[in-house]
Every structure is written in C-alpha cells, then in structure tokens.
C-alpha positions in Angstrom: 0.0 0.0 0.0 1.2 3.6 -0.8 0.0 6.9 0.3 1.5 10.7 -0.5 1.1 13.1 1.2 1.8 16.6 -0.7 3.9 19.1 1.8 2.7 22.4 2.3 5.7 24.8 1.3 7.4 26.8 3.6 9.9 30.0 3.0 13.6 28.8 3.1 16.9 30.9 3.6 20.4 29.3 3.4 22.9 31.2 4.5 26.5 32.0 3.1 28.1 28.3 1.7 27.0 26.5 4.6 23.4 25.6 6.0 22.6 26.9 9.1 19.4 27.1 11.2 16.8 27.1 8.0 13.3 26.9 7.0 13.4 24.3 4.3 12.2 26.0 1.0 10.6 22.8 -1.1 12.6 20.7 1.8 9.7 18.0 0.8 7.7 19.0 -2.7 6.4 15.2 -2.2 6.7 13.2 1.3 5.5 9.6 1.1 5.3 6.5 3.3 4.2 3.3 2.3 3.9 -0.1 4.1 6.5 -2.8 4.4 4.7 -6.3 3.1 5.0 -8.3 6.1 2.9 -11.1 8.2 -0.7 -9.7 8.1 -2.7 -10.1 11.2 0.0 -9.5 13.3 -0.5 -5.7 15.3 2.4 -4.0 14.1 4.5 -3.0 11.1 7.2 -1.3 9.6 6.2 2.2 7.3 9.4 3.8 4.7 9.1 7.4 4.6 10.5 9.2 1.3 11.3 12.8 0.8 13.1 15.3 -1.7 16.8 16.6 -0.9 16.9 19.6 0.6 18.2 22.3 -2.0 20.3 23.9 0.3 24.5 23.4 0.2 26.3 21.8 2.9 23.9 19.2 3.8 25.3 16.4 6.3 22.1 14.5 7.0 18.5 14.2 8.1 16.8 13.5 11.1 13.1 12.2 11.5 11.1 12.9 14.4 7.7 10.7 15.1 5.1 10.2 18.1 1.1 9.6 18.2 0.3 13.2 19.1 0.6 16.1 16.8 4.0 18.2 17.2 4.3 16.0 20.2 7.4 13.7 19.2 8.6 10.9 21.2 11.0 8.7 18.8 14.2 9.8 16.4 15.4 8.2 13.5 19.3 10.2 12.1 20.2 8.9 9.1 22.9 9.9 6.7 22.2 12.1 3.8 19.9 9.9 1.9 16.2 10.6 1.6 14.1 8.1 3.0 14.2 6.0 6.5 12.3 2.9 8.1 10.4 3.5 11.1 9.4 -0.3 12.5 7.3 -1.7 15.1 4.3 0.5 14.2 1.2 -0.8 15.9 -1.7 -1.3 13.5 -5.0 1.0 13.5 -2.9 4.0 15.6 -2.2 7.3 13.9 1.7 8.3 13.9 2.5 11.5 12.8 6.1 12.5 11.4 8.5 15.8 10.9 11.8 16.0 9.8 14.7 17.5 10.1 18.2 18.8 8.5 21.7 19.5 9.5 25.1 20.8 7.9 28.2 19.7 8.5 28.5 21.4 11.6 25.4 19.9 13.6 23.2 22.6 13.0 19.9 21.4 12.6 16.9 22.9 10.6 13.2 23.9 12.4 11.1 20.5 11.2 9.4 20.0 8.2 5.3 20.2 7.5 4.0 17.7 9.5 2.3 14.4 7.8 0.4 11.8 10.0 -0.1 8.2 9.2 -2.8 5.6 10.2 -1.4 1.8 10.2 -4.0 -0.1 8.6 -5.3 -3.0 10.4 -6.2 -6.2 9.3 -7.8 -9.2 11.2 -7.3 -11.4 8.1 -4.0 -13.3 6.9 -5.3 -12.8 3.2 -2.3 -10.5 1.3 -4.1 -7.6 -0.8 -4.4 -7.9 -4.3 -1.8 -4.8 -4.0 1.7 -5.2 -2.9 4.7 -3.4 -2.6 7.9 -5.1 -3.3 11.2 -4.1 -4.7 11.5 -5.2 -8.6 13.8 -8.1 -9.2 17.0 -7.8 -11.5 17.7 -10.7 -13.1 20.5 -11.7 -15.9 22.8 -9.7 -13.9 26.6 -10.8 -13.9 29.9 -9.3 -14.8 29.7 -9.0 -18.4 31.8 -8.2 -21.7 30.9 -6.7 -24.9 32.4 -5.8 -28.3 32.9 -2.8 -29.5 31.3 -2.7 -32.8 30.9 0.2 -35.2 27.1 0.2 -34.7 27.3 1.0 -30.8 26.9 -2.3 -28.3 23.9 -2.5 -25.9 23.7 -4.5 -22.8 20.5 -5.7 -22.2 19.3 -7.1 -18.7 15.5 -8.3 -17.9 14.2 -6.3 -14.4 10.5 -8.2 -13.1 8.3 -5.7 -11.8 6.7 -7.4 -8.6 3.9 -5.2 -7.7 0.4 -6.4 -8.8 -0.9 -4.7 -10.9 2.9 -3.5 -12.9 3.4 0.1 -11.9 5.4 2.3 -13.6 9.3 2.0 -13.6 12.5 4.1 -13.2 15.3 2.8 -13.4 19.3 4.9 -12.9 22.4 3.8 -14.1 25.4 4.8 -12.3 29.2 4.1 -13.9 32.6 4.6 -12.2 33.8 5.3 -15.8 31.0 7.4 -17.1 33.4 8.0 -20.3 32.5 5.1 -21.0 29.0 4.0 -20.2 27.4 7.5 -19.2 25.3 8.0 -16.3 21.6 7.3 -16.1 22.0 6.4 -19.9 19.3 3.4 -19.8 16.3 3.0 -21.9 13.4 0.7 -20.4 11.7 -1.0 -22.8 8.6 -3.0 -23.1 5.4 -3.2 -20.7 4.0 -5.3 -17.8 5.9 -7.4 -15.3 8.7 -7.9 -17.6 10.7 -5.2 -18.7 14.1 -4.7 -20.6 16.7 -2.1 -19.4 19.2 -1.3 -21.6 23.4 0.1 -21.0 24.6 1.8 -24.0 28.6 2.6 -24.0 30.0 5.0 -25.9 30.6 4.9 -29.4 34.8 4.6 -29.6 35.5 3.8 -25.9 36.8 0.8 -24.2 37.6 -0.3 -20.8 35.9 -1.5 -17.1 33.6 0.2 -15.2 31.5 -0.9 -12.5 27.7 -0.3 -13.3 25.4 0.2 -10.0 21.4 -0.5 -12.0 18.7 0.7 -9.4 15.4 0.1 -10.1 12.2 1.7 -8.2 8.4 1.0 -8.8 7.7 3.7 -7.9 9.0 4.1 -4.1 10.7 1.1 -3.4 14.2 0.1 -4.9 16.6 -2.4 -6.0 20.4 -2.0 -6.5 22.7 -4.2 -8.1 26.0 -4.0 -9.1 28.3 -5.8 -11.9 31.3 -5.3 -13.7 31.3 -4.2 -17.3 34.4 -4.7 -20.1 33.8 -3.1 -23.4 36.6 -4.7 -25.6 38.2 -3.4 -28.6 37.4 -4.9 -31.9 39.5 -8.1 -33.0 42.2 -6.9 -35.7 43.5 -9.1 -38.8 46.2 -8.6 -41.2 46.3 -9.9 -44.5 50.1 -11.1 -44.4 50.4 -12.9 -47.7 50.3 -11.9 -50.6 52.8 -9.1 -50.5 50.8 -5.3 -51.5 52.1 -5.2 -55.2 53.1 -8.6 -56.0 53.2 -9.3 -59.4 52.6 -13.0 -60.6 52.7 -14.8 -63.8 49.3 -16.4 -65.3 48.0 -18.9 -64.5 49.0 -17.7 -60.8 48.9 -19.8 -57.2 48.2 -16.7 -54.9 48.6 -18.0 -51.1 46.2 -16.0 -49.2 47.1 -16.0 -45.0 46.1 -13.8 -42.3 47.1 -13.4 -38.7 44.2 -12.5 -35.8 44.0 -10.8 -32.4 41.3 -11.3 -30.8 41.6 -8.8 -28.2 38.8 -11.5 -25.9 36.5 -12.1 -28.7 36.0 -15.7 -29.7 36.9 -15.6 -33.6 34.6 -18.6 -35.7 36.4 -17.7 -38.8 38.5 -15.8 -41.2 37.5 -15.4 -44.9 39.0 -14.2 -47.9 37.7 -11.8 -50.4 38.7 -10.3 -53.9 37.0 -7.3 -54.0 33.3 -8.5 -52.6 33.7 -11.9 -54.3 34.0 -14.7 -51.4 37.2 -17.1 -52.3 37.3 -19.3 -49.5 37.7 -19.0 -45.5 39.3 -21.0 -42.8 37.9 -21.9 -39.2 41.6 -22.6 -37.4 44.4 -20.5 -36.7 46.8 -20.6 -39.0 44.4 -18.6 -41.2 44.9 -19.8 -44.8 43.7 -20.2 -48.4 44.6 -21.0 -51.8 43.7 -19.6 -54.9 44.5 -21.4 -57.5 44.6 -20.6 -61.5 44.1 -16.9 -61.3 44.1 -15.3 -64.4 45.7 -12.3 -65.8 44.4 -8.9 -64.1 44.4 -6.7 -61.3 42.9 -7.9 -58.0 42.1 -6.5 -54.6 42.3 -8.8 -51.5 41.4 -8.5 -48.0 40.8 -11.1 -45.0 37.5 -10.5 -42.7 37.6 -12.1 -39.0 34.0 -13.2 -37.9 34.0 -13.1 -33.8 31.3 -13.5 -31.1 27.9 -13.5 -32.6 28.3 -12.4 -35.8 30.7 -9.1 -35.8 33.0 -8.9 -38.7 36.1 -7.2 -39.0 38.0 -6.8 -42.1 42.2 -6.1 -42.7 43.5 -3.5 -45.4 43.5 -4.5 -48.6 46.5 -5.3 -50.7 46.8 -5.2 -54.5 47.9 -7.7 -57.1 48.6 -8.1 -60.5 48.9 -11.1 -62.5 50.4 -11.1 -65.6 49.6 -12.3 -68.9 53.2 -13.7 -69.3 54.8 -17.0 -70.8 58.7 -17.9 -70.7 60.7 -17.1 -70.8 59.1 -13.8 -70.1 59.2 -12.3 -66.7 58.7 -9.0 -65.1 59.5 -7.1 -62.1 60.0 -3.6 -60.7 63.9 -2.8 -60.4 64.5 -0.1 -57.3 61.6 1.3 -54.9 58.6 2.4 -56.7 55.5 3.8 -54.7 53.4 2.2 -57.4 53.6 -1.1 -58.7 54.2 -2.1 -62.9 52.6 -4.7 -64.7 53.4 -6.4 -68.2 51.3 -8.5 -70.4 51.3 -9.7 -73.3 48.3 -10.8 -75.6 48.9 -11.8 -79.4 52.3 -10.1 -80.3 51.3 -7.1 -78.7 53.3 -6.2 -75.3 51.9 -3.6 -72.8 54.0 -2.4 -70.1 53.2 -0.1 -67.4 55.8 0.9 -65.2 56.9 4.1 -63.3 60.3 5.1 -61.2 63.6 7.2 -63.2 66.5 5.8 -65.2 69.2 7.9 -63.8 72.3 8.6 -61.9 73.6 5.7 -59.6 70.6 3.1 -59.3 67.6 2.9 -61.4 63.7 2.2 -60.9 61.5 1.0 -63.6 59.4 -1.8 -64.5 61.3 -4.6 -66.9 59.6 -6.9 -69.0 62.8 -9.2 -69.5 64.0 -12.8 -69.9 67.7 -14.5 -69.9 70.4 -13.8 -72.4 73.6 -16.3 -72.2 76.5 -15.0 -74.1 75.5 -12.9 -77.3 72.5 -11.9 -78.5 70.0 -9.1 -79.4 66.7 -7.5 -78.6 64.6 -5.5 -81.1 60.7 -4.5 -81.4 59.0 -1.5 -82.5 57.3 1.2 -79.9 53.8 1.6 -81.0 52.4 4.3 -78.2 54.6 5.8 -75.6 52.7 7.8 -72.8 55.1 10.7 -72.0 54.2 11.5 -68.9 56.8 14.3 -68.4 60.6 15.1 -68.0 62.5 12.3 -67.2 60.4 9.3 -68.4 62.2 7.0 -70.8 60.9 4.0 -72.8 62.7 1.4 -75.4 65.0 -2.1 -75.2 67.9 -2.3 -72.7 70.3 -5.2 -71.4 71.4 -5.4 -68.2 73.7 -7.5 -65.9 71.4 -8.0 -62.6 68.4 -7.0 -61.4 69.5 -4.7 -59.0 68.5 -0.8 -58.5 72.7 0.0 -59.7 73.2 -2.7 -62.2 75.6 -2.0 -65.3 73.3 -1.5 -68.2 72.9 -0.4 -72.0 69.7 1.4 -73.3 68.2 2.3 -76.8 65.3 4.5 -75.6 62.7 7.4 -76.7 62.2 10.3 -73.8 59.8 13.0 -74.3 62.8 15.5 -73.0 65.2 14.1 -75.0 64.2 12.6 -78.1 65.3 9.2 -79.1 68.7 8.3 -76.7 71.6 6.0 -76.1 72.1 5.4 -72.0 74.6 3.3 -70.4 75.7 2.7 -67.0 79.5 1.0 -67.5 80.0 0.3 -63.8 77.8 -1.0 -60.6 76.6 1.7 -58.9 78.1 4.2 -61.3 76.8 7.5 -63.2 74.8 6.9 -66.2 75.7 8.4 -69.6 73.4 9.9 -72.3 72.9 10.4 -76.0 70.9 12.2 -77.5 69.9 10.5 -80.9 67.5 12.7 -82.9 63.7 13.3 -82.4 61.2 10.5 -83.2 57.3 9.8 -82.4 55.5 6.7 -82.4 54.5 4.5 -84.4 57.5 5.1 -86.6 59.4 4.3 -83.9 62.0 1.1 -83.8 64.7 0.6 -81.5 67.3 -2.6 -81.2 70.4 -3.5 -78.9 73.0 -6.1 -80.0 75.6 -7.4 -77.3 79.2 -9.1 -79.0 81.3 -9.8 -76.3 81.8 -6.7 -73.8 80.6 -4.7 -76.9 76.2 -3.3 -76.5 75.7 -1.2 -79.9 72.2 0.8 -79.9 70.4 1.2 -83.4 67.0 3.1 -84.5 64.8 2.8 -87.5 61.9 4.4 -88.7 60.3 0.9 -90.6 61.9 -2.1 -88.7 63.6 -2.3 -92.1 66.5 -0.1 -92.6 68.8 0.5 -89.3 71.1 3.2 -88.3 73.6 2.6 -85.7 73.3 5.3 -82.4 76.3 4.2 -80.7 78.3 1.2 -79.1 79.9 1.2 -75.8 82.3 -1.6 -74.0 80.9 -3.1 -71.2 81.8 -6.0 -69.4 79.6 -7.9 -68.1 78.8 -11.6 -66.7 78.3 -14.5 -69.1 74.5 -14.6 -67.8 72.4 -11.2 -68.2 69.3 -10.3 -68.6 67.8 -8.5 -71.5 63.7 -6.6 -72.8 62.0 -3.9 -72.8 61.9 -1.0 -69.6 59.3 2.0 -69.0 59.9 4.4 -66.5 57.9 7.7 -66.4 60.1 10.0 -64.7 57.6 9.5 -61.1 57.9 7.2 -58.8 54.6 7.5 -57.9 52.7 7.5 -61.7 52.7 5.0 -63.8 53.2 5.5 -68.0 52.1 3.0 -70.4 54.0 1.7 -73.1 53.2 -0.6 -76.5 55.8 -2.9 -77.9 54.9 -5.2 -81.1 57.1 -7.2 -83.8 59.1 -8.1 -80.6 62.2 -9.9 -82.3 64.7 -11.9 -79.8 68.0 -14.1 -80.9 68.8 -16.4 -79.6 
C-alpha cells in the first residue's frame, strides 16, 4: 500500500556556503510513506518514509522525528544524507505522525518540516491484498563483456516488476567510468511485469567500469551492481600476398592472415577479392589458396568473424597477374610507390611501369627474360605515354636486377628525343645520348651485345637500321635482356606498347 502526502511549502533561507538554522524552502515537494509487506494479522509493522533533498549546500544528514500526538514527538530516527528511513514496530490502526529534520556539516539542525500523520491499517485477516509493494527483481545480472562494434553495443538485462498490478518504472544507471558507459543512460523497454533495461557505452571507448542499475516502482528500490568490459574490436592482417606482387598467369596466390582477438571468440577468417568470397578457414593458422588466377588486377582482404556475428575486415593489398609465358618475366627494379605490370596478348606487349632511369641506381618496370653469351633484342614502340621530363621507354640489357646494375639502353624520352644510355659500372653514373627526335608509331629501337661490346640502333620501318652508338661493357656471361618503361615519377605509372618483338637467340 502507498500513500503521498503533498507538503505544504514553507519559505527557506540558506545562508552563506553553509546551512545553518533554515526553513526548508521545497525541503519536501512530495513526502511519502508506504507499508513494508509483512505477516498480516500481526498488530504491528514497519512504514518507509521518502522525501526530496533539501536544495540547500552543505547538507550532512537528516533527522526524523515521530510520536502519536501532533508536534508532540517521542522517537528519532538520524540517518545519513539519503532521503528516505524505516520506522518499525508501528502498531496497527494508531495514527503516527512524522516531521523531519536537516543538518550541515557542523550539527546545526533545521526547524522541522510540515508535518504528515499516518494511520497503520489494520487487518484481522491473513489474506495479502491484491496490491503489494515489493522491490522489482533484477535478473541476468553478472559481470559482463561486450564488443565494441561500429554500430554502438547494448547491454541488455531483464528487471521483473513485482507489484500487482505492474506500476510504472524508473530505473538509474550509475558508472565509475561514465566515459564510457554514461550515467543514467538506460532505456526501459517493453510493458508489464517484464521489462528490458538497456546500457549503451560509448561509441569509440573501451575499458571497465562498475555499473550500479537501481530500479524503483515507484518508491521502493533495488540496487545491483556488476562489472562491465567493453573490448576493442579483434584486428586481422592480411600477411600474404605481399601489396604489389606481381605474378605470372596462370598464378597460385597464397592468401594468410594473422588475428588478435583482443577477448572475442573468432569462428572464422575469410578471404575476399574485392566483394567476391574465395574461401575462408575456421583454425588459426588462417589460410587459403587460390588457384589458377588469371591475368588482371585484384584487390584482397581477410575478414575475421567473432562473437555472434561481428566482422572485422584487414587493409586491402593489390595484385597483379600477368599475362606472361617464358621465358618472359617481369619485375620492378629499385623502390617504386606504385607497382608495374606487363602483359602480353597476341604479339602485342603492354608495359606499365613508373620510377627514373638515372644517376647511380635505377627504378623501372622490366619486361625481360635471360640472355647467355651474345644476342640481341629489337621491337617497335607503338604508343609511348610521356608523362613528363624524365620518363624513358625502349630495349635495354642489363647485368642484374638490381637498382645500380651496369646496363645499355636504346630508348625514346619525351625531354630528349630518341637516346643512347649506359651505366658501365655497378653503382656508377649513367651516360646519355641524345639521338634525334622521333614519335611513335615510326618508332624502332634494337640492342646487340658481342662480347663486352652493347651497340644501340633506331629505325623508322623495322627495315632499314642506323647505328646510335656502341659502348664496351663488361659484363657476366649470364644477363638479362627486354623492354623498360619508366615515367620520370615514382609514384605514376606511364604505359608503353611494344609489337614485332624480335629476340635471338
């Protein structure tokens, strides 16, 4: 049973920053007392009184006075500075009435409050009323962890209202981190008996806080306290392929990936090319082979599934796979912050590369195969994309793959023309010469290596040569020889288009 009484309000001072002797403005706006469900039939009882906090500063406690005679108070209940106390051992069918008090910090206590009086109902039966009062039950309470996800978490927990019939609910959440879950932020959803309160942390935050849920319906309540984790996503890496390998078709690309969970349970990782599922594994180590890729540009990523359902996906990585047949092969020389390509398709050759061929070490994309002893290299360049000063594009042969190799280069630059370059020692300067103007399509270039001798020719028609220049360079029985493209950035790429590719032996 419940019964408010409304306080009639009385004018209040408080004085400097610390309460003194006060008439409690709005001291009680509502004062309530309800009975404690007990034994009925018995002739006594306990009643809770509830009252507003005083507005006043420096407020130490409360004191509430009580007897069976107006202003005429016989019993004292202090308590600390909450707002409500149990008075017990009431006797059923008498009229108490009740007054209370304040006091700051330094004992001073307030005048009393309006008075309220209160009959103890009596009743000769041991039937309960079809109207209780009892505090709502919390249930699925327990330390609990959560993800961080990038749709916010919730943390839902069922609260039983116990009164018959439901009353209405209100229900504070208090956090010792309030970063991260804030206070009071609960939403109570859903009607009757059974009612769900949700804890919504902060979007971006992680850590433990201790949550303290109380419930009231509407003057009786419930605490409980638990322990909350909110745990950062897992993280995966995609750690093979390599971001810019290039492969040869048909390719084998080894996809594997490496998790942490960070205290999620992980059910899976799965690989993707672009949005196109290729496989997944269940078991660390996370793995999957692709087999028979054909030529083309792909984008791959690994995506961890943890807990019930989250996802979680790794940065992408790029890879090309080339169009190529041996004994072709091709690869960026030097540090490039964009990754060539090469195919071939019919007799036409593509070749995309970016980087400078220049000074002491090189970077470029090489479209190459093996030369043993003497031989030759010659083709025709069909389009060229100048890209600006400092790109070059033709047939070279080289000693190593490495950025400072010794080299020899029949090429076409937009700054310079068509051009003899040669680098006659490891890790040397590089030489140039200039060898007339030219433009594409009419456009042939050819090396020859006899002995420690490279010779660089042109030709307008593939048909009638003119030698450049020669140069003596030694070089190891086993080289390398094709066709470069380097446009002058190492972060652009230029294209270039070889055909009637001729190679002896």
């Amino acid at each position: 049973m419940t019964i408010t009484y409304a306080m009639n309000r009385i004018l209040s001072k408080c004085r400097g920053k610390r309460l003194r002797a006060v008439w409690l403005a709005g001291f009680f706006s509502v004062f309530s007392v309800f009975l404690t469900p007990g034994v009925y039939g018995q002739a006594t009882t306990n009643v809770t009184l509830v009252w507003n906090a005083s507005s006043c500063t420096n407020v130490a406690g409360y004191k509430l006075y009580y007897g069976v005679a107006s202003q005429t108070y016989t019993s004292l209940v202090s308590v600390a500075n909450v707002t409500n106390a149990t008075v017990g051992g009431l006797v059923e069918g008498t009229t108490y009435y009740f007054a209370a008090t304040t006091l700051d910090s330094q004992g001073i206590e307030s005048p009393p409050s309006t008075e309220i009086n209160y009959t103890v109902p009596t009743n000769s039966s041991s039937t309960v009323p079809s109207t209780t009062n009892t505090p709502p039950a919390i249930s699925s309470v327990a330390n609990q962890t959560i993800a961080v996800n990038t749709v916010t978490p919730t943390l839902p927990f069922t609260v039983s209202d116990q009164e018959t019939p439901a009353t209405n609910l209100t229900v504070v959440a208090n956090s010792s981190n309030p970063t991260l879950v804030p206070n009071s932020s609960i939403v109570l959803g859903g009607t009757g008996t059974n009612r769900t309160v949700t804890i919504t942390p902060a979007a971006g935050q992680t850590g433990t806080t201790t949550i303290a849920l109380t419930v009231c319906d509407p003057t009786l309540c419930t605490t409980t306290s638990f322990l909350l984790t909110v745990n950062p996503l897992p993280t995966v890496a995609l750690t093979s392929p390599a971001n810019g390998a290039s492969l040869a078709a048909p390719a084998t690309i080894n996809l594997a990936a490496t998790v942490n969970a960070n205290g999620h349970v992980v059910s899976a990782v799965k690989f993707y090319n672009g949005a196109t599922l290729l496989g997944q594994s269940t078991v660390a180590p996370y793995a999957f082979t692709w087999n028979n890729v054909p030529a083309g540009s792909y984008t791959l990523l690994a995506q961890a599934t943890y807990d019930a359902g989250g996802t979680v996906a790794s940065a992408s990585v790029t890879v090309t796979v080339q169009g190529l047949w041996p004994p072709w092969q091709s690869i960026d020389i030097g540090t490039l912050g964009i990754p060539g390509n090469a195919t071939i398709s019919n007799s036409l050759y593509v070749v995309k590369g970016a980087g400078n061929i220049s000074g002491s070490a090189d970077n470029f994309r090489f479209l190459y195969q093996g030369l043993s002893g003497n031989g030759e290299i010659r083709g025709q360049i069909l389009s060229a994309q100048n890209t600006g000063a400092g790109d070059v594009t033709g047939t070279m042969i080289r000693e190593s793959l490495t950025s400072g190799s010794k080299y020899a280069l029949m090429g076409l630059s937009k700054g310079t023309g068509q051009c003899w370059q040669r680098r006659s020692n490891t890790g040397g300067g590089t030489s140039s010469t200039k060898a007339g103007s030219a433009t594409p399509p009419n456009v042939w270039t050819r090396l020859v290596r006899q002995g420690n001798t490279l010779s660089g020719y042109k030709s307008a028609d593939g048909t009638n040569w003119t030698q450049v220049n020669s140069s003596t360079i030694t070089m190891a029985t086993n080289i390398y020889i094709g066709f470069v493209v380097a446009s002058g950035s190492t972060t652009t790429l230029s294209t270039t288009l070889f055909t009637n590719v001729t190679v002896v032996p």
